[in-house]
N, C-alpha and C positions, 0 to 999 in steps of 0.2 A: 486396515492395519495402520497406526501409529506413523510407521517408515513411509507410508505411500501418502502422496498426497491426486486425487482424483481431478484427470482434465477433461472428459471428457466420454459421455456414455450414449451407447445405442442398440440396440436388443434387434433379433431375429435377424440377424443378418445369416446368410448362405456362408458354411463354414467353407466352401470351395466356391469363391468367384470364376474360376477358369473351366470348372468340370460343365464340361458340357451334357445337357439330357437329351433323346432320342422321343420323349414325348411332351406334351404341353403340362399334363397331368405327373410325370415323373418329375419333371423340373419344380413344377409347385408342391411337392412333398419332400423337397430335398432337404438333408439335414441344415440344421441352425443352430447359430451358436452368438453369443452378447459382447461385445465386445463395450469393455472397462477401462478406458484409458488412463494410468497413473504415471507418476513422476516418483521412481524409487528415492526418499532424500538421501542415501546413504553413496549410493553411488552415482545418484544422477539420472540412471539410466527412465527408457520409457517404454511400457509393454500394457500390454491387453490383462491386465488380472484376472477376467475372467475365461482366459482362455484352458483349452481340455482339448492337451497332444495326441490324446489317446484317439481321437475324433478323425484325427488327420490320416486316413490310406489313400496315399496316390495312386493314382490308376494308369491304361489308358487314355483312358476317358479325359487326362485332364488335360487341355489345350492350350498354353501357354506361348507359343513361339509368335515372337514378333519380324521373323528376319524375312516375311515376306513383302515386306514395307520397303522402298530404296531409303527411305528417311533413315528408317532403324539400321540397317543395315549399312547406312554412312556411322550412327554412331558407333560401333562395333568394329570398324576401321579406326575409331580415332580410341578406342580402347587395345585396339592390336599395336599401336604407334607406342601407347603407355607403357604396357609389358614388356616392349622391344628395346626402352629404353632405358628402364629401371630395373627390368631383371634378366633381359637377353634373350637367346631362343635354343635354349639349350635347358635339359632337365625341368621340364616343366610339366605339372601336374592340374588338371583342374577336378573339384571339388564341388560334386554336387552339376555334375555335365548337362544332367538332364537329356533331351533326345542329340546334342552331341551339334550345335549346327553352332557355336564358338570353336568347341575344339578341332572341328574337321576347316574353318575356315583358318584358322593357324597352323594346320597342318599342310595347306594349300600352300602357304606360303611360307614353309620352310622350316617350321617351328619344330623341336621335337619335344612330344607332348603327350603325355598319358590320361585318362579319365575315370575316374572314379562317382558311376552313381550307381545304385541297387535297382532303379526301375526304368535304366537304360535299355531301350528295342531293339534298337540298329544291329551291325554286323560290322561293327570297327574292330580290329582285336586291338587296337591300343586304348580302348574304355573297360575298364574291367566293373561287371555288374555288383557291386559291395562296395561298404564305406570304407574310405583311407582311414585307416587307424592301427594302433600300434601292432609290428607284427607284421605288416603288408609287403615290406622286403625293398619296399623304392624311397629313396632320399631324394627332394628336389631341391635343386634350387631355389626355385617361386612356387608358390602357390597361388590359385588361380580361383577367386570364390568372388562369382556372380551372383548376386537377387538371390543367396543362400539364408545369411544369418538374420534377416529378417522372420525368417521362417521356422528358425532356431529358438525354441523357447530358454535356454539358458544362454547366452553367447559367450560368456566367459569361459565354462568346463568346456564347451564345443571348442573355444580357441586352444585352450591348454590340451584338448586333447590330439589337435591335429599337430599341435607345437610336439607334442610327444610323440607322433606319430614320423615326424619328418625328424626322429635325432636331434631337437630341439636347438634348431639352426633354422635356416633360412627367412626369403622374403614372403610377404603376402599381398597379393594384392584384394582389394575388397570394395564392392559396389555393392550400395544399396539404395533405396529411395531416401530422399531426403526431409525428413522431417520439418526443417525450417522454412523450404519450399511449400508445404503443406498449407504451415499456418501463413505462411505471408499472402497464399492465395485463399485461403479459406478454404482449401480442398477438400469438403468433405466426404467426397467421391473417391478420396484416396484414402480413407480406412477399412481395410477388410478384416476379416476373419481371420484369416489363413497368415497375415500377417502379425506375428506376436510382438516382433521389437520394431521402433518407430529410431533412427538414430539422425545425430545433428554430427556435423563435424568437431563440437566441443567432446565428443562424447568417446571419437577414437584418439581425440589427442591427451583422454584422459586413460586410456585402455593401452596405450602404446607411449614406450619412454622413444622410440624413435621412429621416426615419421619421414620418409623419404621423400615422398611428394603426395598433394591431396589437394583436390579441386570437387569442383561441380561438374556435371556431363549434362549434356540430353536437355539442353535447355532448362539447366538451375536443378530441375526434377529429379537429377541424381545424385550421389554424393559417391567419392571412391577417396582412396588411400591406398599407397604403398608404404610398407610397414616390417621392421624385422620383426621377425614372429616372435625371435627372444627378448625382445621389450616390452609383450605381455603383463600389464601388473591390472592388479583392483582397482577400478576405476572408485577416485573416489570426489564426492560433489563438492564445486565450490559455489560461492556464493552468484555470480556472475552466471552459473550454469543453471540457476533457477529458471525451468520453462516459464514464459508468458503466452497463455494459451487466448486466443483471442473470442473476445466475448459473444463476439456477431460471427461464430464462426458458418450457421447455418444461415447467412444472410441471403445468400442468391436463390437460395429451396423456394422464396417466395417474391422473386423479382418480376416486376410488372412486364418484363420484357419472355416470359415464359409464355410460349404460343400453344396454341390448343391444335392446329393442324402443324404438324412438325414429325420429324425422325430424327433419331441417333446414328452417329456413323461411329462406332466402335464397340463390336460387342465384345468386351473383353473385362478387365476388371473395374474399371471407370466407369462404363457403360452399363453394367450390373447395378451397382451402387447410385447410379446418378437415375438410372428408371423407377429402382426400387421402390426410393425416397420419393422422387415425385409420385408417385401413385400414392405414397401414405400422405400427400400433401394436396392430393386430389386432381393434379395433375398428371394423367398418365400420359404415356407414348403408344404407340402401337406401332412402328415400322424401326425396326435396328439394322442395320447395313454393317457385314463388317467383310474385307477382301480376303480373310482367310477359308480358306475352300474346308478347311474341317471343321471350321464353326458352324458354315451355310445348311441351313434347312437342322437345324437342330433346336434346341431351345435353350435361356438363360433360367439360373436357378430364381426359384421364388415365385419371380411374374409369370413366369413361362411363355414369354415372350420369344418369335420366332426370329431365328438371323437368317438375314435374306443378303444374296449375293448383292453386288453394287448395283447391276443391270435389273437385277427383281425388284429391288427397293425402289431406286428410280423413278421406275415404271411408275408407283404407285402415288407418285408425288406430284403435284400439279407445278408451274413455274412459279416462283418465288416462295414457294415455301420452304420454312425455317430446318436448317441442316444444324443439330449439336453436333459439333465436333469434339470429343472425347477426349482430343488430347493434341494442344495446340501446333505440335512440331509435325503434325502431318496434315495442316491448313491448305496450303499449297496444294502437294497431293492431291488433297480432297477435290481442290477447285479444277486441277486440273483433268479429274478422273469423271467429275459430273461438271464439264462443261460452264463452270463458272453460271450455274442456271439460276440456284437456290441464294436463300440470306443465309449466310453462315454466321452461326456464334462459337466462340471456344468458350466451353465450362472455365477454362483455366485461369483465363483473363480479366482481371476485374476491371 
């Protein structure tokens, strides 16, 4: 399209980097879908153009939670400090809870807090299974939207909808990955499927006439905003907000320091995407390690590649061979959990 200008494209990717498969053979028939990276010029914004919502049914199946990590699990205290202090602990709604392990840790500490997602498990009666939208009977204060609107193939009607849904008042708070982070490391291990919009900070301070407070999280890798809902407008692009996508964005898929005896420590969505590629690069893996117990003994979509607990994996490694670390704010971690044995690399780091 005319409007779009193209940054950046890569086909057959696993439309669910998180779903996990039960067989090697299941995982390597999983669906696929192309992801088209463009730059809307009208508003700015950045999405998958070839993405297909229809594709997307959450499941079970799909395993996502990171809070068994103490790293993670510090950031998520320093996102509980945010909320406490731009929208208070009262009337507070989250959007899109998923299995519920933010909203029950602000409910630990005092917060009064309701949740709203459709393919919520648990047995909280303050999550109710359906989306907030108009009609639902609760006004909050804040609004609570983690790792949501990336996910959100339109994010503008999703905002006005929830803007309408909350009496078209209140704050929001909103985290998502960071776009700028992406390209400044070359990450190309952080384009999925399942993610349709790619956002920069220039991009809610074009979305929102008022902007409470907005930073980076999680070591650069996140972006968040607090936001009054009713300074929703069209974002529209300016000159300055032109993406510069970087040319050598796949520069490390083929760096001399790529070992042929080595494992991945993260089978999650980094870990998916950084094996995939190397195998289409003729560089495969064979050993992923990741510490969540409902990954372990399952398979990654595509490769069908097995997760093996830390102790399994380990095992399999001789001393000084090469450990990718998936995701560099859990290096430490890593070293402390296999003994400072192996060479570690982070993907992240150039």
């Amino acid at each position: 399209m005319q409007n779009e200008r193209e940054l950046y494209r890569v086909e057959q990717l696993p439309i669910f980097q998180n779903r996990m498969y039960e067989s090697a053979r299941e995982a390597r028939e999983c669906p696929r879908g192309d992801v088209r990276l463009v730059q809307n010029l009208a508003t700015g914004l950045i999405y998958n153009a070839d993405f297909h919502p229809e594709l997307m049914l959450y499941d079970t199946r799909y395993q996502n939670e990171q809070a068994v990590s103490p790293q993670f699990r510090g950031h998520l205290d320093t996102v509980v400090r945010i909320v406490e202090r731009t929208m208070g602990r009262v009337g507070l709604v989250e959007v899109g809870c998923g299995k519920g392990y933010f909203l029950n840790l602000l409910s630990e500490c005092g917060f009064d807090i309701t949740g709203f997602d459709p393919t919520y498990e648990g047995s909280n009666p303050r999550v109710k299974r359906h989306y907030f939208e108009p009609g639902v009977g609760i006004t909050a204060q804040g609004l609570i939207l983690r790792h949501v609107l990336e996910h959100v193939q339109d994010p503008l009607p999703f905002l006005q909808n929830l803007l309408a849904a909350n009496s078209g008042a209140g704050l929001i708070y909103v985290e998502v990955p960071c776009f700028d982070w992406i390209c400044e490391h070359r990450a190309w291990f952080d384009v999925f499927y399942e993610h349709v919009n790619y956002f920069r900070l220039a991009d809610f301070q074009r979305m929102f006439g008022h902007i409470i407070e907005s930073g980076r999280l999680f070591g650069g890798q996140y972006l968040y905003v607090v936001a009054d809902l009713n300074s929703l407008q069209t974002p529209r692009i300016e000159i300055r907000d032109e993406i510069t996508f970087p040319d050598d964005f796949l520069r490390s898929l083929d760096d001399d320091t790529m070992h042929e005896t080595s494992a991945v420590w993260g089978g999650a969505s980094k870990g998916v995407i950084f094996t995939l590629l190397r195998v289409r690069r003729g560089h495969p893996i064979e050993i992923v390690i990741d510490i969540n117990p409902a990954k372990q003994g399952r398979f990654l979509p595509v490769t069908g590649l097995r997760i093996h607990s830390p102790k399994e994996g380990l095992a399999r490694l001789s001393a000084g061979a090469t450990l990718y670390i998936m995701n560099s704010n859990y290096l430490e971690e890593i070293k402390q959990m296999s003994n400072n044995t192996y060479r570690y690399l982070s993907i992240d780091h150039d």
